[in-house]
N, C-alpha and C positions, 0 to 999 in steps of 0.2 A: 368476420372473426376479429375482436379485439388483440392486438400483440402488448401486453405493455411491455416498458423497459425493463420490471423486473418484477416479481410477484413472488413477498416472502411468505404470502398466507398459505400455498399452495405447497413450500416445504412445512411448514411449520404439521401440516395437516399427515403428512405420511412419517412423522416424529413424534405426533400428539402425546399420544402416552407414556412417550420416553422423560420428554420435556413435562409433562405434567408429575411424573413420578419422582424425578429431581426436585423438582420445585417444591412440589410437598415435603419433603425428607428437608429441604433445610428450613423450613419452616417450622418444622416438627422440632428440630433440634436451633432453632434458635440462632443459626452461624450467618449471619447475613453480611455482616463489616471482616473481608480476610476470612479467617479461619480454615478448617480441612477440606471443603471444599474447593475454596482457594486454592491450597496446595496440591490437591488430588488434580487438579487442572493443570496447573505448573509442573509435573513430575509429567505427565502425560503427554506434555506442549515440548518439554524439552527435551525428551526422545526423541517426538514425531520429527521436529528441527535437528536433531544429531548433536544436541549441545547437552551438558552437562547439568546447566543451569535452567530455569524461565523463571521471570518476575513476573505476580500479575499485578497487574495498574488499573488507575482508572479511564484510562484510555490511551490512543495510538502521539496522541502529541504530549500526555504525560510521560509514554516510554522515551521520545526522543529527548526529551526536556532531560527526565532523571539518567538518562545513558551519559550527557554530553556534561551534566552537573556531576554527577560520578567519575568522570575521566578530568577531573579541575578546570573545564573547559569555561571561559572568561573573559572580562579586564577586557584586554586590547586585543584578546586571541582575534580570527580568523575559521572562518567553514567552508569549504568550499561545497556545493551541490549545484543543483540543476535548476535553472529558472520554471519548466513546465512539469510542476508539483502540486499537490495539494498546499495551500497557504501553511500548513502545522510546522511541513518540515524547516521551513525559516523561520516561524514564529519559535522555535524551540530555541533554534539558534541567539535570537535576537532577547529572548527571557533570560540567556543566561551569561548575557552581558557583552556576547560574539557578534561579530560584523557577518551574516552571509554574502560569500564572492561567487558570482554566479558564472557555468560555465556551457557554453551551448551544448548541445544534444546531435546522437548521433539519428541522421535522418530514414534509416529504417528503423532504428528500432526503438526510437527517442526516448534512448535513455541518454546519460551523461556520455559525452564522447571523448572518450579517453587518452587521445591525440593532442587534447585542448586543454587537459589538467595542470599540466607541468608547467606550463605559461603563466597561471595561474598563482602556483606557489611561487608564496612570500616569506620571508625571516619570521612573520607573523600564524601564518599558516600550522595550525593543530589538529585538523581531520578533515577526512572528506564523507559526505553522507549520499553517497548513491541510492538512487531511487529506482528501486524493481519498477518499472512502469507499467502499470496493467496487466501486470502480473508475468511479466519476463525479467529475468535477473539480468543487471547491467554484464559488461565483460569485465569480470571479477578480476583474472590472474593480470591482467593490464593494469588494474586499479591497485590489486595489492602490490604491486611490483613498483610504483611511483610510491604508493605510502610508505614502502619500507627504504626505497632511497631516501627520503625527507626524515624519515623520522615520523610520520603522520598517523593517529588514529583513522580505522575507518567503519564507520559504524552505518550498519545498512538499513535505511530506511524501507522496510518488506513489508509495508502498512496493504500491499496491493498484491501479496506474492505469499501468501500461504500454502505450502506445498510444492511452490514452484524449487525446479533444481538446476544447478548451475554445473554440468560438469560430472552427474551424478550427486551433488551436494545440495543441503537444501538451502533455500534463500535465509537467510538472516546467521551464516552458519559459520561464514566464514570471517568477517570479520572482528574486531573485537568485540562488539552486540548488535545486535539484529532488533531491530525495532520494529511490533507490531500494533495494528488496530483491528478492534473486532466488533466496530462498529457494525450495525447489523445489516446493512447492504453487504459486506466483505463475504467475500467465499466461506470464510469461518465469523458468521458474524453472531454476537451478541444480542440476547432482546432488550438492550438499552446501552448505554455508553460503556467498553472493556478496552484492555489494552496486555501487552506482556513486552518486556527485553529476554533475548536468551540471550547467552554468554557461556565461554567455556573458563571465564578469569571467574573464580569465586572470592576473589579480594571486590571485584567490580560488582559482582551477584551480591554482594553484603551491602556495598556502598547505596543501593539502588533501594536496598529492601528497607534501610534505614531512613532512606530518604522519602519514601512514598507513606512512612508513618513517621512525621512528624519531625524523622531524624535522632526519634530512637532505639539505642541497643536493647533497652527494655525500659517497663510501662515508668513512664516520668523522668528517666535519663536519657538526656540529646547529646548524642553524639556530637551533632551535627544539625544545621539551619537545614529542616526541611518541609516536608507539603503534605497533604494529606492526598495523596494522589491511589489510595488502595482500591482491591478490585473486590467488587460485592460479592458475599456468598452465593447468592443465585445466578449471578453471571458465570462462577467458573462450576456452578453446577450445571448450565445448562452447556457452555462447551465444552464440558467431558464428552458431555451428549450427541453434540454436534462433530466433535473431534474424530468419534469413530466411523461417522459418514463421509468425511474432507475426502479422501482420497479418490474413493466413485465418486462424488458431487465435482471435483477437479481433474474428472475423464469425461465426464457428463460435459463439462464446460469444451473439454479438446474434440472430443466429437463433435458437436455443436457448432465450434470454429473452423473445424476439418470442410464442415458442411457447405457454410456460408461461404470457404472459400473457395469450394467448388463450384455452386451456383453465381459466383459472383467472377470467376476468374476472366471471361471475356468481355467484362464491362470494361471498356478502356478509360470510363470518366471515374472510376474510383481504384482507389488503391487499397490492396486487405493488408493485414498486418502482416508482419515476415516474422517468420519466427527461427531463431538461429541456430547454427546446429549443437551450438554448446548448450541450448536451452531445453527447457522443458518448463513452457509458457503455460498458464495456468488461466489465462483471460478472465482475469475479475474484470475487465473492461475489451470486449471486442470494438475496437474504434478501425474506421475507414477513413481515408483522406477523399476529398472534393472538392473541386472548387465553386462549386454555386450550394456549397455547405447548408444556408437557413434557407436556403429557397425547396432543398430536399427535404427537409426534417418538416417545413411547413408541407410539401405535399405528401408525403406519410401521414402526417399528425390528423389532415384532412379522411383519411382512408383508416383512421382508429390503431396506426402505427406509432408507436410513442419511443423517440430516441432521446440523447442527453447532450451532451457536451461537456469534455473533460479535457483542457480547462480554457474556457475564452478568452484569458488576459494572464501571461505568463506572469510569474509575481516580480519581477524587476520593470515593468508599465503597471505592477497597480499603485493608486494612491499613496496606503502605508508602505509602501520602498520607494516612494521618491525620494527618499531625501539620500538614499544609496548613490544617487549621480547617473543610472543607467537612461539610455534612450531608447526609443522605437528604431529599429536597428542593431543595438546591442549584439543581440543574440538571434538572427537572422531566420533557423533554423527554426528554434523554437517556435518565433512570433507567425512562421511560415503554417507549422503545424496547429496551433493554437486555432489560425483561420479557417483551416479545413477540414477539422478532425470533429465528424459524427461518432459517435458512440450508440451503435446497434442493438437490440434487444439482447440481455446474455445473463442466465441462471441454468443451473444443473436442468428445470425442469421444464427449460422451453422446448416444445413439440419441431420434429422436423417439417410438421404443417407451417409449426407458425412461422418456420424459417424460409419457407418457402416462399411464404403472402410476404415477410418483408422484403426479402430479392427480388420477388414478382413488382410488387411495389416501386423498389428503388430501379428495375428495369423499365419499367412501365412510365417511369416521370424521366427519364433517362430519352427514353425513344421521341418523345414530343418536344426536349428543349434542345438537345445536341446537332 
């Protein structure tokens, strides 16, 4: 039996008609650049998140761009985030003229470790961008409680945490904007490139909306220097679509995880993820630590078991941040993780068979090398 790492044809098929009937209707009516569609997405995104607001965009590193461009963030400013991220969320930083300072990770739950912020903060220092990592929300009330000493924005990067809730809250809710991606692997994914900011500031929800068109208040007046960063009519018709399955598709995913941690809990050569009691993890990414990392992923892949890896080279050792100054050791933690972290099969609609063949699996190459 093949496992793969993720298999979006197999949602798409028990949504068919949903997603086929959206699609039609804005074709019919023509709304494909923004429009009510658009907005019918946006009014529905920023309930399901508790916020007032949601922009849509054209994607997850558009949202952090126009959040961090919206808030005057610049010049000689300062970001602080986390070096073990998707490359956007520093590239966002770094498009908008800001230095990313990067700050190690806490080692169960490698998100940003909160302990390590404040060392951190500079004269220069304007936000910090915590990262839901694989879909567990960092420890928020620690994180707003150093921003609001400083004086600092904190704008949460939830590109990984759709639905995930911090405390009862959801992820992207609490800070000043919540930055998502609905690229179409995500839990809420997209069938082509989307993105959204929620926000409960509507001076911020205005600056975002102007800037992702063009930077105008209306057609041929610019407010303001901006991008064309909008989100297609059929993308926020289809996660209307999707939106009202997220909540079972992100219990599907905790069962799933519940699973593997049960079949998995007396391997002593791996570690499952912890999930903390303020959380309510949402696993866009089930990841295990090990130490003989490619040599497992090669004996799975051999057995028609397909796993990933997120992310192999923290972004402070890759090429574009060298000239940041950081070295192999920097950030210890991270570069710790980075070496041993598999990323396991994990979709709402992977079978407890298949979960089974890959523990079997990862037991089974386990018994012969240890």
């Amino acid at each position: 039996m093949k496992v793969p790492f993720l298999d979006l044809k197999v949602q798409y098929e028990s949504i068919k008609h949903e997603i086929n009937f959206a699609i039609q209707k804005v074709c019919e009516n023509c709304a494909f650049a923004g429009g009510p569609y658009v907005a019918e997405f946006e009014k529905a995104f920023a309930e399901f998140c508790g916020t007032k607001y949601a922009v849509g965009v054209g994607n997850g590193t558009d949202a952090l761009w126009a959040a961090l461009i919206a808030l005057g963030i610049g010049g000689d400013d300062e970001v602080i985030t986390s070096p073990n991220t998707f490359m956007a969320t520093a590239e966002a930083i770094t498009f908008c003229g800001a230095k990313p300072v990067f700050v190690d990770v806490d080692e169960q739950t490698y998100n940003i470790d909160p302990n390590l912020i404040e060392s951190a903060v500079t004269p220069r220092t304007k936000a910090i961008i915590p990262v839901h990592l694989y879909g567990q929300p960092a420890d928020m009330d620690a994180i707003m409680e150093i921003a609001a000493r400083h004086n600092l924005y904190v704008i949460e990067d939830a590109c990984q945490a759709h639905g995930a809730e911090y405390k009862g809250r959801r992820a992207g809710s609490m800070g000043i904007a919540g930055c998502f991606s609905f690229y179409p692997g995500k839990n809420l994914g997209a069938y082509g490139e989307a993105g959204a900011v929620v926000t409960n500031n509507a001076e911020l929800a205005g600056k975002i909306r102007m800037f992702r068109d063009h930077g105008q208040q209306k057609k041929y007046y610019h407010s303001m220097v901006g991008w064309n960063a909008r989100m297609d009519g059929i993308q926020g018709a289809i996660l209307s679509v999707k939106l009202k399955h997220l909540n079972e598709w992100n219990q599907a995913r905790r069962r799933n995880a519940k699973l593997y941690n049960e079949l998995l809990a007396n391997v002593d050569e791996i570690t499952t993820p912890l999930e903390k009691d303020y959380a309510a993890h949402i696993y866009h990414i089930y990841a295990v630590r090990t130490r003989n990392r490619d040599a497992l992923i090669s004996a799975l892949a051999a057995e028609d078991i397909h796993c990933g890896i997120h992310y192999p080279i923290p972004i402070h050792l890759q090429e574009a941040y060298r000239f940041l100054g950081y070295k192999q050791g920097s950030f210890p933690v991270a570069e710790k993780c980075a070496a041993e972290q598999v990323s396991l099969p994990m979709f709402p609609e992977l079978t407890a068979g298949q979960i089974r063949r890959v523990c079997g699996g990862i037991k089974n190459y386990m018994a012969v090398t240890v």
